[in-house]
KETI-297302 format. One record per residue (C-alpha): residue in three letters; x negated, y negated, z. Coordinates in Angstrom, 3 decimals. Each point is the difference from the previous one (the first is absolute). Layout:
<atoms>
<atom "ALA" <X Y Z>> ...
</atoms>
This chain:
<atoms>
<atom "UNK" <0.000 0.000 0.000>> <atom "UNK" <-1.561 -3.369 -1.173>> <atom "UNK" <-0.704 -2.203 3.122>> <atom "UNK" <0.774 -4.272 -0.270>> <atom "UNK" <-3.741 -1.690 -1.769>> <atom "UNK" <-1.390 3.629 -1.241>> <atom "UNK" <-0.734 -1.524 -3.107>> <atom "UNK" <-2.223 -2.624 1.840>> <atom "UNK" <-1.250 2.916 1.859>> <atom "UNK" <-0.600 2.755 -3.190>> <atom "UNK" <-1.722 -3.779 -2.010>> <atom "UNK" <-2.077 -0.891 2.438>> <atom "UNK" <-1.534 3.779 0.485>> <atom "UNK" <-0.352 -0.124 -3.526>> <atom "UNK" <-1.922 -3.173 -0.428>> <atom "UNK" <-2.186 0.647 2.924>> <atom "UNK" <-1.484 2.994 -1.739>> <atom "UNK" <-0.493 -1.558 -3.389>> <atom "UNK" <-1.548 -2.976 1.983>> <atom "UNK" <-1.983 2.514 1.813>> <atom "UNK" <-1.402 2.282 -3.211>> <atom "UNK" <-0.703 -3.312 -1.923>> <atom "UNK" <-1.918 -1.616 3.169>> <atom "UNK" <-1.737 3.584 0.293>> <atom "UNK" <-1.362 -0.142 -3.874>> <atom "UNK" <-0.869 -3.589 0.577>> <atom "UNK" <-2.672 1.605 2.619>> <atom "UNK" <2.107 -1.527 3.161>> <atom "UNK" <1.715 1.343 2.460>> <atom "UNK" <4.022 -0.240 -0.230>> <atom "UNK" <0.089 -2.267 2.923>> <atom "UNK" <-2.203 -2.863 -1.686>> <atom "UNK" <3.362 -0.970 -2.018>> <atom "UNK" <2.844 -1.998 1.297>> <atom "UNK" <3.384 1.142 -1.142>> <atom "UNK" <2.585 -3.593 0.497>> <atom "UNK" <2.966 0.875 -0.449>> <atom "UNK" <2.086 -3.095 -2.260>> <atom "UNK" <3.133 -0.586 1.549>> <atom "UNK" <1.279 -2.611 -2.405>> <atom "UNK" <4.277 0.422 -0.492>> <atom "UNK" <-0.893 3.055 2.325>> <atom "UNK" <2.858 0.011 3.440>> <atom "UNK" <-0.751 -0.043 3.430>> <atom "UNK" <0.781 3.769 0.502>> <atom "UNK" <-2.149 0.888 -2.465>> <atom "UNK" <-2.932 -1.529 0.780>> <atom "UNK" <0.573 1.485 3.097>> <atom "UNK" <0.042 3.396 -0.791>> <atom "UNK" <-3.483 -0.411 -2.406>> <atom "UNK" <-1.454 -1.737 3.478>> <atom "UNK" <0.994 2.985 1.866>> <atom "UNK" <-1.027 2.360 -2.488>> <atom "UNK" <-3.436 -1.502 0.192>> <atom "UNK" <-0.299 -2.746 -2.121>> <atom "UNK" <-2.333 -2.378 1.989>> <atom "UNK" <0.177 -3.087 -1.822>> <atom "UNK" <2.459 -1.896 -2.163>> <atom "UNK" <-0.126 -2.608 -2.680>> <atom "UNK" <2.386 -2.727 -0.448>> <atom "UNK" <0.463 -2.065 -3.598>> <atom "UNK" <2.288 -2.934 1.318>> <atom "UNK" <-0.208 -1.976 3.640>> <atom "UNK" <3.438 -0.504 0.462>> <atom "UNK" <1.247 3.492 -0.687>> <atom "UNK" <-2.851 1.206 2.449>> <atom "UNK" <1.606 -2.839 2.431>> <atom "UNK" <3.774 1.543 -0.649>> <atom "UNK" <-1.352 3.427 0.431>> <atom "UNK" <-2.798 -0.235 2.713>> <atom "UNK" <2.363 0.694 3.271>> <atom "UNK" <1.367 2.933 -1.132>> <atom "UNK" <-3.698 1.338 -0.495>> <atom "UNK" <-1.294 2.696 2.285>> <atom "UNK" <-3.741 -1.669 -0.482>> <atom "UNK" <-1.503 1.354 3.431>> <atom "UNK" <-3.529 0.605 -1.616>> <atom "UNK" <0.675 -0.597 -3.272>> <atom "UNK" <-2.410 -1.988 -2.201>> <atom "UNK" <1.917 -2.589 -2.122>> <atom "UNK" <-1.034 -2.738 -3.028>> <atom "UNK" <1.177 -1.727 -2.458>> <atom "UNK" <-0.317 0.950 -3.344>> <atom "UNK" <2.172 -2.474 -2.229>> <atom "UNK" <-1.010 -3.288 -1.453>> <atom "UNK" <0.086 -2.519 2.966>> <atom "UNK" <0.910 -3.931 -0.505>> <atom "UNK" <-1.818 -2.076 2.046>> <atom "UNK" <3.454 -0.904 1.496>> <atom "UNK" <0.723 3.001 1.764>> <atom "UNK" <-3.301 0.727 1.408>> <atom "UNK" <0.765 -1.828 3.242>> <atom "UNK" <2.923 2.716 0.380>> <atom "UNK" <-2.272 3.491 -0.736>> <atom "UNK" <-3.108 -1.001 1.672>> <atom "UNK" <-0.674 2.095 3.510>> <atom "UNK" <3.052 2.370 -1.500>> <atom "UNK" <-2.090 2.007 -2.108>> <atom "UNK" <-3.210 1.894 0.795>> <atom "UNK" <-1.033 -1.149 -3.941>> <atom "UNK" <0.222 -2.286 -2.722>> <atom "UNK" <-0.569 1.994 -3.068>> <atom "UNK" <0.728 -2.944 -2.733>> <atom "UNK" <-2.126 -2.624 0.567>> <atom "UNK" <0.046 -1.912 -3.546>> <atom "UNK" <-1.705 -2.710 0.466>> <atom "UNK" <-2.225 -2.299 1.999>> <atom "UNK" <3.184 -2.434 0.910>> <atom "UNK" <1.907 3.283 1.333>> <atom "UNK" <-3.871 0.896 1.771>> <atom "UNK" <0.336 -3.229 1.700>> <atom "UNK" <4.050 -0.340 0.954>> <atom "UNK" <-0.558 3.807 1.706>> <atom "UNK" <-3.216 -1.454 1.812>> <atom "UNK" <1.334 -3.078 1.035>> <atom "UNK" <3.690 1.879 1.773>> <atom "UNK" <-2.446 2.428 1.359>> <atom "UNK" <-2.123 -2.318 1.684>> <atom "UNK" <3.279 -1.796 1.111>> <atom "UNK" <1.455 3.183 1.651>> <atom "UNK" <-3.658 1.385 1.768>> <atom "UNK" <-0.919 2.492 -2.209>> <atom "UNK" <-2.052 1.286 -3.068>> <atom "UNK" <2.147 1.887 -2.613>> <atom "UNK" <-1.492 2.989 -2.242>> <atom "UNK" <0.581 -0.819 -3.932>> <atom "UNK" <-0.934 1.769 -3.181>> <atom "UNK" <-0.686 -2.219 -3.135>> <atom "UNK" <2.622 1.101 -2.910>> <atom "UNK" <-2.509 0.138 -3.493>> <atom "UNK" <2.082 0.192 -3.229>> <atom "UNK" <-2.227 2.441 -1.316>> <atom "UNK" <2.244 0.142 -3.216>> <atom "UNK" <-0.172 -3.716 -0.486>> <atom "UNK" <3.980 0.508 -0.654>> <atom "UNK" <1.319 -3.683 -0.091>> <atom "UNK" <3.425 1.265 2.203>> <atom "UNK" <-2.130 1.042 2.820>> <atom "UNK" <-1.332 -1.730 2.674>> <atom "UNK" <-3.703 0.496 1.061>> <atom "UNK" <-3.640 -1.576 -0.713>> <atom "UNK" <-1.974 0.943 -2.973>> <atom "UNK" <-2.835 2.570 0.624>> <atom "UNK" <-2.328 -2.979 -1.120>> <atom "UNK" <1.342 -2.674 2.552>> <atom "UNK" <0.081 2.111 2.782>> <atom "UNK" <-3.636 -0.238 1.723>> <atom "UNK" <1.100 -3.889 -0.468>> <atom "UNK" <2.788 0.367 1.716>> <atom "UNK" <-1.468 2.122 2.810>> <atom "UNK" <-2.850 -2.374 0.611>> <atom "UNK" <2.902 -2.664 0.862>> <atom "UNK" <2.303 2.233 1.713>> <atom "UNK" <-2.181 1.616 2.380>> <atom "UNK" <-0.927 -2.975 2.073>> <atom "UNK" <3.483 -0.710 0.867>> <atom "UNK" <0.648 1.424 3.846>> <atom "UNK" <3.138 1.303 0.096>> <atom "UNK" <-0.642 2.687 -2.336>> <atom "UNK" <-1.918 2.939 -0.491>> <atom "UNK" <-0.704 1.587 -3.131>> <atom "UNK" <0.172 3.598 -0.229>> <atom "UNK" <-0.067 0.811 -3.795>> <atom "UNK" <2.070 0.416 -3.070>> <atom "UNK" <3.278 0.747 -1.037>> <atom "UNK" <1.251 0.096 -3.672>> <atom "UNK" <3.027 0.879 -2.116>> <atom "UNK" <-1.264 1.332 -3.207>> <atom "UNK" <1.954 0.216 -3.688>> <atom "UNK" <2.585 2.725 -0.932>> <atom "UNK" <-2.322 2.193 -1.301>> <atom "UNK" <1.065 3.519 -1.623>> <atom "UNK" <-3.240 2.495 -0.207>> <atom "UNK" <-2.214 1.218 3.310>> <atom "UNK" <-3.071 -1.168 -1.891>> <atom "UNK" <1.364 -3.801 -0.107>> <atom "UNK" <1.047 -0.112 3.468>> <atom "UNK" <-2.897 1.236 1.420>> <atom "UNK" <-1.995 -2.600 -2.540>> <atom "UNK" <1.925 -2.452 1.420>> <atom "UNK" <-0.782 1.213 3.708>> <atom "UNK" <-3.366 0.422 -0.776>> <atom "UNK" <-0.295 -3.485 -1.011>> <atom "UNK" <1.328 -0.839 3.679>> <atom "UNK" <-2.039 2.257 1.669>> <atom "UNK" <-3.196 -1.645 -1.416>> <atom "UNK" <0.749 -3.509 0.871>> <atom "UNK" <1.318 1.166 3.283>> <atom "UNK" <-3.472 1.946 0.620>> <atom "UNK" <-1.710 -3.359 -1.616>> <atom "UNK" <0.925 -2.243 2.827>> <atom "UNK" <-0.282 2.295 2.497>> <atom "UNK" <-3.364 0.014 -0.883>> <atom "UNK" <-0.711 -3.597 0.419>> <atom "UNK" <0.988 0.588 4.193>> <atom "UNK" <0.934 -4.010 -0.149>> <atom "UNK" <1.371 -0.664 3.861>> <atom "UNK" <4.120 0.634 0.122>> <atom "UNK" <0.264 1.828 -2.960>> <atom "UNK" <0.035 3.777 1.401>> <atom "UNK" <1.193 1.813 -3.441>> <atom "UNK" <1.030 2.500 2.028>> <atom "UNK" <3.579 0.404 -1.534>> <atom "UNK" <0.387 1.023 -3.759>> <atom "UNK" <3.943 -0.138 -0.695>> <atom "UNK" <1.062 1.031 -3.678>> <atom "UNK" <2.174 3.291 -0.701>> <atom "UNK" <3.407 0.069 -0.017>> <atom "UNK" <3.214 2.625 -0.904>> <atom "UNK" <-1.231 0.541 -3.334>> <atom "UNK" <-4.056 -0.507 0.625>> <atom "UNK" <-0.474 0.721 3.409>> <atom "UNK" <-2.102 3.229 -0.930>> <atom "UNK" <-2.185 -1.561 -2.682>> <atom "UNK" <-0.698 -3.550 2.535>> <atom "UNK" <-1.221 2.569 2.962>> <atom "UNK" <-2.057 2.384 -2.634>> <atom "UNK" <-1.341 -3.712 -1.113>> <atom "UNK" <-1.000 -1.004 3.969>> <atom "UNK" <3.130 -1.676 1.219>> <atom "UNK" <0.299 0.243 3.859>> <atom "UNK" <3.844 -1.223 -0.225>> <atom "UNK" <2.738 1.074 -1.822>> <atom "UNK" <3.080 -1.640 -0.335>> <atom "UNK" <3.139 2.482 -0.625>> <atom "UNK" <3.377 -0.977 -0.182>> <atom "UNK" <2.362 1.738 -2.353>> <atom "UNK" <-1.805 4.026 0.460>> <atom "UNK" <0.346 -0.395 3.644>> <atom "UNK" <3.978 -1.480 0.457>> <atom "UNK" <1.690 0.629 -3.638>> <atom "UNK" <0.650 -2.789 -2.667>> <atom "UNK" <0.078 -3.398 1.286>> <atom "UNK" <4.221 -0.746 0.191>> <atom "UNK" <-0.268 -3.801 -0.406>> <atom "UNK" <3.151 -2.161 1.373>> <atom "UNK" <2.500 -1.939 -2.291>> <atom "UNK" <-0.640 -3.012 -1.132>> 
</atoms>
């Protein structure tokens, strides 16, 4: 007899063990990859259950759905960040809310999350967002402005850098997502390299629903899954 959330439950075992056979062949150990689980349009309950099941950190797209939804969230040890594109008018709302700030854009956005983190007494983890597609309807830096942008960004003391994130192009064949990934990878490994102070590269975030395995094979240490872990997105009426 199916039990409420076995989906989430019969997903999540699945993705764990493609996570951890990709990680393996990628010459880490399973636990050296992040699974977030994106909980965009996703209810409540549901989130619940994946929590419970052992999901250990979640990724929101929008601040005021996160807002509407947060109470009803059994977070008790749960990791949580932000993964959607972030105006600088809302970051006054999400700052000391979320463990993360995965979509840091630009150094205006650098410097609004700096500034309400100084305000409120604390230092907030980010990851800069590279559009490593250079797809004009995505947000992100360039590959080339980035150790720019980093130079200017890391002396700002609310904030502490702690790598990369990046949403690549729809691609179709393994070999051009993990291209694409390996691209990443490289300028990820790049500026670790350079050990400048408050920029720890320790978080590589690429791989989603339809990439995930290709982004850890290619070094990601996040992945971000919506849709294989909760089902197809149900978006609200307009």
């Amino acid at each position: 007899m199916e039990r409420p959330y076995d989906d989430i439950r019969e997903n999540l075992k699945r993705i764990r063990e493609t996570m951890a056979q990709a990680a393996l062949a990628s010459g880490r150990l399973p636990e050296d990859v992040q699974l977030l689980g994106v909980t965009k349009t996703v209810p409540p309950d549901r989130i619940n259950a994946a929590l419970e099941a052992g999901v250990t950190a979640i990724g929101e797209n929008r601040v005021q759905e996160f807002l509407e939804k947060r109470d009803a969230l059994h977070l008790e040890g749960a990791g949580v960040h932000l993964i959607g594109h972030l105006q600088t008018n809302k970051v006054s709302k999400i700052v000391g809310l979320v463990d993360m700030i995965e979509s840091v854009d630009s150094v205006r956005l650098a410097k609004a999350v700096s500034d309400a983190s100084v305000k409120s007494g604390r230092v907030t983890d980010i990851l800069v967002e590279v559009n490593i597609g250079r797809e004009e309807a995505k947000s992100g830096v360039f590959s080339e402005n980035l150790e720019e942008m980093l130079e200017e960004i890391r002396l700002f003391p609310g904030i502490r850098v702690c790598g990369l994130m990046t949403v690549p192009p729809i691609l179709e064949t393994e070999k051009e997502k993990r291209a694409i990934f390996s691209q990443m990878y490289k300028l990820f490994i790049d500026i670790k390299g350079k050990n400048r102070d408050n920029v720890l590269m320790n978080v590589l975030s690429m791989g989603m629903s339809g990439d995930y395995r290709e982004a850890i094979l290619e070094g990601a240490t996040l992945v971000r899954v919506g849709s294989a872990l909760f089902g197809r997105r149900a978006y609200p009426p307009r």
